[in-house]
C-alpha positions as semicolon CSV with decimal commas, in nm:
position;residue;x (nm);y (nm);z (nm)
1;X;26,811;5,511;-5,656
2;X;26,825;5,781;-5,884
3;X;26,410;5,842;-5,911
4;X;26,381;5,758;-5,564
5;X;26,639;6,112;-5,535
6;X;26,456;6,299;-5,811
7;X;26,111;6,194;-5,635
8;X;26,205;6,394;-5,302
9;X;26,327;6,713;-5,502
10;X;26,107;6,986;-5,527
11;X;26,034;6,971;-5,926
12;X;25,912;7,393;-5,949
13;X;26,290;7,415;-5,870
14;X;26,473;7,139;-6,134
15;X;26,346;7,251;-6,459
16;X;26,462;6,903;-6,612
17;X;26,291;6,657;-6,363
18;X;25,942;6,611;-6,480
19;X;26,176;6,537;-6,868
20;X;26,441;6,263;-6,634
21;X;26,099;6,127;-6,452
22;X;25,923;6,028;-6,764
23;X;26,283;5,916;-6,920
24;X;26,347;5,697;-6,618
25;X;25,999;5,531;-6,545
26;X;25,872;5,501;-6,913
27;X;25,715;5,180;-6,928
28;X;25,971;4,921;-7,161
29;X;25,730;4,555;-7,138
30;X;26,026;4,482;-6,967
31;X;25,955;4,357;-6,596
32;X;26,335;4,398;-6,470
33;X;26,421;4,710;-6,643
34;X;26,025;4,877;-6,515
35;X;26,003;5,056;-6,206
36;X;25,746;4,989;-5,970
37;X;25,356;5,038;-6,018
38;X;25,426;5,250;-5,695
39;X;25,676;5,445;-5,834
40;X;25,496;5,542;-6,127
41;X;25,187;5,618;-5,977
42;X;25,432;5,886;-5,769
43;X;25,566;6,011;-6,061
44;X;25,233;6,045;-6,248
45;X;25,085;6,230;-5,944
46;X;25,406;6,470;-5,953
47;X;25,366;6,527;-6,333
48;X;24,994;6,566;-6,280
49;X;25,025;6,821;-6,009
50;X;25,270;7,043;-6,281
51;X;24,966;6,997;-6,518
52;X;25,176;6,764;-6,753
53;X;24,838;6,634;-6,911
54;X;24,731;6,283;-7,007
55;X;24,946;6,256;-7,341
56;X;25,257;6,347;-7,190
57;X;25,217;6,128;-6,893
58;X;25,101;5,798;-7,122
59;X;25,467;5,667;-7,155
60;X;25,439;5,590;-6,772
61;X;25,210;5,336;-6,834
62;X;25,216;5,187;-7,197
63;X;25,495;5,123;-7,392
64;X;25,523;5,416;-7,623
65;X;25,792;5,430;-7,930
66;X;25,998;5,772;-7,881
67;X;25,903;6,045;-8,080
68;X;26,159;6,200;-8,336
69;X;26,257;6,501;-8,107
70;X;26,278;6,232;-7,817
71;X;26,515;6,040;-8,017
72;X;26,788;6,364;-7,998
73;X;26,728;6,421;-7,634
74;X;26,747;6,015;-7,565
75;X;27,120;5,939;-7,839
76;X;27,228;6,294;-7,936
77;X;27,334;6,423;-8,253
78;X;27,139;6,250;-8,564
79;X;27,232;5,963;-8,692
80;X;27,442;5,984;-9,013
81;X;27,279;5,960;-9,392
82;X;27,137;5,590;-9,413
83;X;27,222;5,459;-9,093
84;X;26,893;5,389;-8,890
85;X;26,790;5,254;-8,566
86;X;26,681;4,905;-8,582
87;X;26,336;4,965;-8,460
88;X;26,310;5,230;-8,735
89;X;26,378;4,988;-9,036
């Protein structure tokens, strides 16, 4: 419900949506947690038409491990000294 809501804004005026688009439809390999090939497509074609280019859209379509800034936009503050994300070890 929520991307079907960010999908009819008007993303020139929401200066986070193309960021909560790509967050909410990145592709997991997950088939119950993925949205739609429909949906995507739509988002793709919105990030497109802001002239998000190919590398920034990829995560829509292949599963893509977040990048380090990513990670502190996705969980916050750093983790502390030592402690790691599983994925990371």
């Amino acid at each position: 419900q929520w991307i079907d809501h960010l999908v009819r804004e008007k993303w020139q005026d929401v200066a986070t949506a193309p960021r909560a688009a790509i967050a909410m439809c990145r592709m997991t390999g997950d088939r119950d947690r993925d949205v739609s090939e429909r949906t995507r497509r739509l988002v793709d074609e919105k990030l497109g038409a802001l002239g998000l280019g190919e590398d920034e859209r990829r995560p829509l379509f292949d599963v893509v491990a977040l990048r380090d800034a990513e990670k502190g936009e996705t969980f916050g503050e750093a983790l502390p000294p030592g402690l790691v994300l599983a994925h990371d070890v």
